[in-house]
C-alpha positions as semicolon CSV with decimal commas, in nm:
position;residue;x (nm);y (nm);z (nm)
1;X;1,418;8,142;-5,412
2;X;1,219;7,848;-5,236
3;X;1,008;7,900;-4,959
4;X;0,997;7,649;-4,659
5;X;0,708;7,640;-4,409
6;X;0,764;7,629;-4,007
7;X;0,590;7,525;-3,716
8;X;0,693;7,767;-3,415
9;X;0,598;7,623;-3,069
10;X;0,588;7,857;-2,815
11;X;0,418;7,851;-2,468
12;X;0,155;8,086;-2,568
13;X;0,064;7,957;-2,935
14;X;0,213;7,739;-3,232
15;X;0,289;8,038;-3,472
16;X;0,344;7,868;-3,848
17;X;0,569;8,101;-4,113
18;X;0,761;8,049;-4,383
19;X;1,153;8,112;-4,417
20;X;1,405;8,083;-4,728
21;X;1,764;7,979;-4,706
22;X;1,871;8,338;-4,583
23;X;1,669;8,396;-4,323
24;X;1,843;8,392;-3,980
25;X;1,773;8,309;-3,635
26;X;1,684;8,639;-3,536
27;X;1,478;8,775;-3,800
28;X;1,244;8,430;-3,692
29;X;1,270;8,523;-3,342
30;X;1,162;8,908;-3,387
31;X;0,904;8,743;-3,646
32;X;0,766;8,504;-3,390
33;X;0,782;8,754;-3,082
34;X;0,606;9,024;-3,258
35;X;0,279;8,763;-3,384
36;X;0,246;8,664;-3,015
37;X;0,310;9,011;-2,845
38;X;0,657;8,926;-2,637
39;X;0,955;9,150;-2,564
40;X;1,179;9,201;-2,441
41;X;1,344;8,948;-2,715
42;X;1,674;8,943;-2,620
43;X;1,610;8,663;-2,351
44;X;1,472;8,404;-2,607
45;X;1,619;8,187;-2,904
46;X;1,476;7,925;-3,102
47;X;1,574;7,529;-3,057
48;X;1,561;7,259;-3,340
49;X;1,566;6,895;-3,324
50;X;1,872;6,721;-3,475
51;X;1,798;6,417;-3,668
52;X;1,982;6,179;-3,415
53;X;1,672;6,356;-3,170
54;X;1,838;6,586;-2,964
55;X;1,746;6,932;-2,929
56;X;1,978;7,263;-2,977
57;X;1,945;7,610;-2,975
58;X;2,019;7,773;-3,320
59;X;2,284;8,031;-3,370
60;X;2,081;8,348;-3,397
61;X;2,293;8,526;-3,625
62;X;2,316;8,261;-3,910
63;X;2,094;8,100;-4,165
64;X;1,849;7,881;-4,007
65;X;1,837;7,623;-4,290
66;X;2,216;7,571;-4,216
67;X;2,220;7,386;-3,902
68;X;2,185;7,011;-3,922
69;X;1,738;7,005;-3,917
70;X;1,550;6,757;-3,898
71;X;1,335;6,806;-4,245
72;X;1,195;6,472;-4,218
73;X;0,824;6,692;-4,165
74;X;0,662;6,850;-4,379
75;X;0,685;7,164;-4,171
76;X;0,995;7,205;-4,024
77;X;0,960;7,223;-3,602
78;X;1,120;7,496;-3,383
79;X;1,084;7,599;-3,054
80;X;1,142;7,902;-2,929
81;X;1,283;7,911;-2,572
82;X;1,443;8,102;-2,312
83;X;1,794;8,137;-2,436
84;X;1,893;8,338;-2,078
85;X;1,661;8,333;-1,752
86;X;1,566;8,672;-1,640
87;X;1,687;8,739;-1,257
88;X;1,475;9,042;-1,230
89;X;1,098;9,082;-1,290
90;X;1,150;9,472;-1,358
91;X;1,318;9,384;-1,683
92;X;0,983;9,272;-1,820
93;X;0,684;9,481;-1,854
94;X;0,462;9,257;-2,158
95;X;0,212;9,067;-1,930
96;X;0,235;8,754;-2,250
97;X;0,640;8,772;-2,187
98;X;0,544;8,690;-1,815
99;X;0,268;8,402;-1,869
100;X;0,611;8,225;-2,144
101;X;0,857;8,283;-1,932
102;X;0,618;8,124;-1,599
103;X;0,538;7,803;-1,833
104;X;0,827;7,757;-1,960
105;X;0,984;7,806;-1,543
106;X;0,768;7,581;-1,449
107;X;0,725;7,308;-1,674
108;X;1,136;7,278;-1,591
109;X;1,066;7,262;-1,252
110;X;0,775;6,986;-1,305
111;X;1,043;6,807;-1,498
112;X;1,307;6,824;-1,247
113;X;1,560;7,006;-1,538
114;X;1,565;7,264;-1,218
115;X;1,606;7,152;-0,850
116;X;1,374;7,219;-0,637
117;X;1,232;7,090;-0,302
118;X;1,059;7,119;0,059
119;X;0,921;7,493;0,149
120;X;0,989;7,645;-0,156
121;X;0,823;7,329;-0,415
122;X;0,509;7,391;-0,148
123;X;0,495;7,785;-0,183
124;X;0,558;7,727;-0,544
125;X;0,237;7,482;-0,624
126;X;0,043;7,747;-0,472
127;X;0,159;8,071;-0,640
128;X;0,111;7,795;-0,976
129;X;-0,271;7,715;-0,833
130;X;-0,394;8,053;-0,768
131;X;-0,207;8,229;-1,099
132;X;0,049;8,412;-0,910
133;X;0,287;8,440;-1,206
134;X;0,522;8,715;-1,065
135;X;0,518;8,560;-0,688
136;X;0,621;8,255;-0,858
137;X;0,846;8,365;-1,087
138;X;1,030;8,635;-0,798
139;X;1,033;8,300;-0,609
140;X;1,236;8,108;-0,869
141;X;1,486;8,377;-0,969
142;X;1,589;8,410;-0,574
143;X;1,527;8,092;-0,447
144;X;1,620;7,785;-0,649
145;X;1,949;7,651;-0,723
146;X;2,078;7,680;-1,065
147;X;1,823;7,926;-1,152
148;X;1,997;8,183;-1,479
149;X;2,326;7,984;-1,455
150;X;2,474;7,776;-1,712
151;X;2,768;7,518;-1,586
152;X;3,005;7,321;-1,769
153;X;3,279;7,086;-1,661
154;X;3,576;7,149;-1,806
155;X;3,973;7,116;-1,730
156;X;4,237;7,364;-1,694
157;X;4,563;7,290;-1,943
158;X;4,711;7,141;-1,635
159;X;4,437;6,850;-1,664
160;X;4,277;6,997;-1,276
161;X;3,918;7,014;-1,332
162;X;3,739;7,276;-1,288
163;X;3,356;7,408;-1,266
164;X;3,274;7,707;-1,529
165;X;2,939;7,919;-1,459
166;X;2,770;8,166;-1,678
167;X;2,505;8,420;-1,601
168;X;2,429;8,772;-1,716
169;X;2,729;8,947;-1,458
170;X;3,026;8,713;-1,604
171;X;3,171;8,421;-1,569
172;X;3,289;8,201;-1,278
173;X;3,547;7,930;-1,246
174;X;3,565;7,706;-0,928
175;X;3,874;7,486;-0,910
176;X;3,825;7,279;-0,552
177;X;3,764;7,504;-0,309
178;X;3,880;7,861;-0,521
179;X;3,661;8,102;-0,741
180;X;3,767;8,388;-0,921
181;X;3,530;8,587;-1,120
182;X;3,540;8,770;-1,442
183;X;3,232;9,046;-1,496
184;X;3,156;9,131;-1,840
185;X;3,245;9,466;-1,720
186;X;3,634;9,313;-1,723
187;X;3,616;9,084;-2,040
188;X;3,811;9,186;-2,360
189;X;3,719;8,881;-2,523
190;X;3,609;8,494;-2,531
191;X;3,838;8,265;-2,805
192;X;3,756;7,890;-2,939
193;X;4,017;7,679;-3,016
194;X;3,953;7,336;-3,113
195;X;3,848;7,232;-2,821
196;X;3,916;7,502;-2,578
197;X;3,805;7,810;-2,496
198;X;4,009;8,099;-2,401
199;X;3,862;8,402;-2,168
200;X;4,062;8,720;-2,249
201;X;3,997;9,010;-1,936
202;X;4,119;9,371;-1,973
203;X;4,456;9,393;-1,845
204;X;4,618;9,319;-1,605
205;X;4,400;8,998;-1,554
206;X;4,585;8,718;-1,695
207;X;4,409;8,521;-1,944
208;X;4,235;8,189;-1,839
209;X;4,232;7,852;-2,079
210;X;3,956;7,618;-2,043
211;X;3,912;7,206;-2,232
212;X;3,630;7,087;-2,319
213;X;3,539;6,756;-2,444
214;X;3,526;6,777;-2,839
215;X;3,475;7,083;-3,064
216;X;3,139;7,128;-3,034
217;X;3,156;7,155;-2,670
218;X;3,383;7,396;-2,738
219;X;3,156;7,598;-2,954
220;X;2,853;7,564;-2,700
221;X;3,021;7,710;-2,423
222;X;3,152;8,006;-2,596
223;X;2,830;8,060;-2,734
224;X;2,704;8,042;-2,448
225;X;2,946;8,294;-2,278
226;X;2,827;8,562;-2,596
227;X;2,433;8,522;-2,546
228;X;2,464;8,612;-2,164
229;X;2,732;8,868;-2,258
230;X;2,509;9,017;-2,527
231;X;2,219;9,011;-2,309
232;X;2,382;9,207;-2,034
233;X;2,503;9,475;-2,301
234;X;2,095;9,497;-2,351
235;X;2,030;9,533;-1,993
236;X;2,252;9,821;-1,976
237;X;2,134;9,996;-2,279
238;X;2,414;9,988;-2,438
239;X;2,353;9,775;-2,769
C-alpha cells in the first residue's frame, strides 16, 4: 500500500509524517499530539485546504485521503486546529496545550475572526506582552463574545428564521426574541436530512427541525453538534 507524506502545521512546530489511504483523522491527530507533547486531544482536529482554496476541518473518524485535498504539493498540508474552544483552564494541565491553544486565541483575535474591543483588547495586549498565557486565555473564555460558540443561520420548516448555537452544554435556538435550550444531558439524537437537521431530546421534548442552505451545510452543522457533544461526553469521563 502507498505511502503519502504530510506537512502538519501546528502552533508549536510543522510535524511532517506519512499516512496511507486508511489512515483516519484521528489516528493523525493522536500521531501529531503525541510528537509535540499536547493533550488533552479531544479539543483539536485537523483542517485541509480544498482545491477551490477554502479550508475545512476533516471528519476525524474517516480516511483522510477521502475528503476532496488539495494534492497539488508534493506534501500534502494540514493544519491541526482547535476543533472546540476550552471554557475552562482546569481542563488543561500540558503547559505546550496552553502556549497552542493561546496562539491559536490570539492570532483569531489579531484577525478579528473573534470580536473584541475597548478594556478588554487593552488588558489583553498586555497579558500577550508580558506572557501571561492563562490571564489571557481566563480573559477570553469569560470575556469575549462568541468565544466556544458555533452559530448558524438557519430556518424553521415554517420558513421563520432562526439563530442555532453550539457549545459544549447543548444547543440553543433563538427565534426573535425566544430561546429554548437543549443540554446534551436531554439529547437522544441529532438527524441530517438533505438539507436539514433534526434535534431529537429525550421525551417529552418535542423534536425540533432546522434548514439549512444546501447539503453540506447540512452536514457541517450536525457535525458540528457531534464534536461538542463528544467533547462534553470527555469532560465528564464518560467516553
Amino acid at each position: 500500500m502507498g505511502k503519502y507524506q504530510v506537512r502538519v502545521h501546528t502552533f508549536l512546530q510543522d510535524v511532517e509524517t506519512a499516512i496511507d489511504k486508511k489512515t483516519i483523522g484521528r489516528q493523525l491527530v493522536l500521531e501529531v499530539a503525541d510528537i509535540i507533547s499536547v493533550k488533552p486531544t479531544y479539543f483539536f482536529s485537523l483542517q485541509y485546504d480544498t482545491k477551490d482554496g477554502k479550508r475545512k476541518f476533516l471528519s476525524l473518524e474517516k480516511p483522510i485521503l477521502d475528503h476532496k485535498i488539495d494534492t497539488r504539493h508534493a506534501l500534502l498540508q494540514l493544519y491541526l486546529r482547535l476543533r472546540v474552544q476550552p471554557t475552562n483552564l482546569a481542563d488543561i494541565k500540558e503547559e505546550n496545550t496552553k502556549l497552542i491553544i493561546y496562539r491559536e486565541i490570539k492570532q483569531a483575535i489579531e484577525t478579528g475572526e473573534l470580536n473584541c474591543s475597548g478594556k478588554i483588547h487593552d488588558d489583553l495586549s498586555q497579558f500577550s506582552k508580558h506572557e501571561r498565557i492563562e490571564d489571557y486565555l481566563n480573559t477570553v473564555s469569560k470575556n469575549v463574545e462568541g468565544y466556544g460558540i458555533t452559530k448558524y443561520n438557519m430556518k424553521r420548516d415554517d420558513g421563520y428564521p432562526v439563530l442555532l448555537s453550539v457549545d459544549v452544554r447543548g444547543v440553543s435556538i433563538r427565534a426573535g426574541t425566544e430561546e429554548s435550550e437543549i443540554p446534551f444531558s436531554k439529547m437522544k439524537q441529532v438527524a441530517r436530512g438533505r438539507k436539514s437537521v433534526t434535534l431529537m431530546p429525550l421525551a417529552p421534548a418535542a423534536e425540533v427541525k432546522l434548514q439549512g442552505s444546501d447539503s453540506s451545510f447540512a452536514k457541517e452543522v450536525q457535525e458540528t453538534i457531534m464534536v461538542n457533544y463528544y467533547v462534553h461526553k470527555q469532560l465528564l469521563g464518560t467516553i
